[in-house]
N, C-alpha and C positions, 0 to 999 in steps of 0.2 A: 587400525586404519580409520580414516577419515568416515561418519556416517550421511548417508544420502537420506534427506528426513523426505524434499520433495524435489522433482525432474520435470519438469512442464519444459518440452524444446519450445523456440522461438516460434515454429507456425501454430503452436498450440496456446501462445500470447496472443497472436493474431486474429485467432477464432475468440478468445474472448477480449479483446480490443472490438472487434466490431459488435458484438453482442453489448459491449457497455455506452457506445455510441450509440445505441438504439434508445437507450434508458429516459427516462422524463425526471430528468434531476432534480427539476422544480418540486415534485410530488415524493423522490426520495427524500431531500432534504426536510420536507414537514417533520416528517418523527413517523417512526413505528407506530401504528394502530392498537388497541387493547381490544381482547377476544381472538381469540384463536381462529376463527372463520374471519373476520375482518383483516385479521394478520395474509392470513390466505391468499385472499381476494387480492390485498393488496399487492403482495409480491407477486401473484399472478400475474399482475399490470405489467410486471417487468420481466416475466420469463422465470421469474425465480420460484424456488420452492423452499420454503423453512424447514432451517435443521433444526441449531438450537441456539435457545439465548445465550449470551457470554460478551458485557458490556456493550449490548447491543444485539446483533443477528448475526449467523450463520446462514447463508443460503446456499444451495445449489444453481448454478447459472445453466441456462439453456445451451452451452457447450458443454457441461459437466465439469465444471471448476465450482471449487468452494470460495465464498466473496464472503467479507467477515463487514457487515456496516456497521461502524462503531457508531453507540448512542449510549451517552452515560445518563444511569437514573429510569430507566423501567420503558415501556412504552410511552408514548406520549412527549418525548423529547427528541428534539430534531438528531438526525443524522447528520456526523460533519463531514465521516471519509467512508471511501468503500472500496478496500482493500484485496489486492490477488499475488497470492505468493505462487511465483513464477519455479523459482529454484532457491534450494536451503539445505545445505550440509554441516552438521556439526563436527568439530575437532575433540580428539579423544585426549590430545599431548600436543602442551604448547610448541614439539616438534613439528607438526603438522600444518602449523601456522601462512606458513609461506605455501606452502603447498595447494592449501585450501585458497588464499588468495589468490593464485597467480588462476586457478578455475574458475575461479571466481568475476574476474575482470574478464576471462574470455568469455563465460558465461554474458554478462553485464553489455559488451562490446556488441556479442549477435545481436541477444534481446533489442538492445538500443536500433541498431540496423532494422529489425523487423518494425519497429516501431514507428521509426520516420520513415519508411515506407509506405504508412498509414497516415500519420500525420504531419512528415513534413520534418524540416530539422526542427529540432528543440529549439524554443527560445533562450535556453541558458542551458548549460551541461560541462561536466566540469567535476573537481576532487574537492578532499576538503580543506585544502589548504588552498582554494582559490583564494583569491584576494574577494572579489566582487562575488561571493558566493550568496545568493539571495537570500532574501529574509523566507520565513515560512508564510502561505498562506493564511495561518492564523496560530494563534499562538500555542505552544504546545506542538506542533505537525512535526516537526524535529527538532534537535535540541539546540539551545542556543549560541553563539558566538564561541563561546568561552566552553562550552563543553562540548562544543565539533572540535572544533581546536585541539583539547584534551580528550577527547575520546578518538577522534578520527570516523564520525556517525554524526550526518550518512557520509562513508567513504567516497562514494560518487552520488551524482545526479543530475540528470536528465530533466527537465520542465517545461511543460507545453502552458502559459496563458494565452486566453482571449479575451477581445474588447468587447466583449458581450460580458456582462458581473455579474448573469445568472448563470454562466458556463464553469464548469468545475475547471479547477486547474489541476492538469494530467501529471503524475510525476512517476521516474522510473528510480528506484531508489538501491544503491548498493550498499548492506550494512555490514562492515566486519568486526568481530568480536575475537582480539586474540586470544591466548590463554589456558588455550585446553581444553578441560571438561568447561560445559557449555559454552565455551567458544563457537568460532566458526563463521558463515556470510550468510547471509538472506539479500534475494534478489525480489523486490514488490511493486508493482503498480498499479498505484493510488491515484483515484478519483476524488480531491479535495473540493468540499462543499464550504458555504458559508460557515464562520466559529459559530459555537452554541452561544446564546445569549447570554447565559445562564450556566455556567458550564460546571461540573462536580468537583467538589476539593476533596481535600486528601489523598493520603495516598495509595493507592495501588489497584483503582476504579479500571486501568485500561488494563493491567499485567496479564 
């Protein structure tokens, strides 16, 4: 059978939805701090508490959710996204396939519901074969054209911008991966910051 890696119900989005609207994005997006007590302080600013690095930070959120803020290349490099995996089940046997999707979109469906509750409907929302399916906020945020297309990632999505260009743009993202062994869907909502200047090549910096 299909495994349950994570279950966050939809009021338990909610709690860390507003907890990330609290956040001073201005100040995430600088970059992670060097020194361990500066690293502290700093996420203190935002309620969080440091787990551990892995292409950026792991934190703990003042609801007790883990937030992963991705920052490639050590401290000292700005933060682009700061990510919360809502729900994620892996498929054992590409039997499963259908299975795990059809949870998956009703998973995807609450979520989204709890969400514009908070903030309102989406500015865009939608599969992957919309026509009008937006560009990423910067490059890299998800894959492009030609390989949503062919992979069907992200399978859905949900997107909140504003006319304010220091304001993150909010996205609810559904990914499904047929196939079997590591197959399966991840449900996450991403707080998208400005692209990194400067951003790391090669490959497998985010894996």
């Amino acid at each position: 059978m299909a495994s349950v890696i994570t279950d966050h119900p939809p009021q338990r989005l909610a709690a860390e939805l507003a907890e990330l609207l609290r956040v001073d994005w201005r100040t995430v997006w600088s970059g992670l701090p060097e020194g361990e007590a500066e690293l502290a302080a700093w996420c203190a600013g935002s309620g969080w508490t440091p787990l551990w690095p892995q292409s950026g930070l792991w934190v703990r959120t003042p609801a007790g959710g883990r937030l992963h803020l991705a920052a490639a290349g050590g401290p000292g490099r700005p933060v682009t996204r700061a990510s919360y995996t809502a729900w994620k089940v892996t498929a054992d046997t590409p039997a499963q396939d259908a299975e795990v999707l059809a949870v998956a979109l009703d998973r995807y469906t609450a979520h989204l519901t709890q969400l514009a509750t908070a903030l309102g409907a989406p500015g865009w929302e939608g599969a992957w074969d919309s026509p009008d399916f937006p560009e990423p906020p910067a490059p890299g945020r998800w894959a492009s054209a030609a390989d949503r297309l062919e992979h069907r990632s992200p399978y859905r999505l949900a997107q909140w911008r504003y006319a304010n260009p220091l304001a993150p743009v909010i996205a609810l993202t559904l990914n499904h991966r047929p196939g079997g062994y590591a197959g399966g869907a991840t449900l996450t909502l991403t707080f998208h910051g400005p692209p990194d200047p400067a951003p790391a090549t090669g490959p497998g910096w985010l894996l």
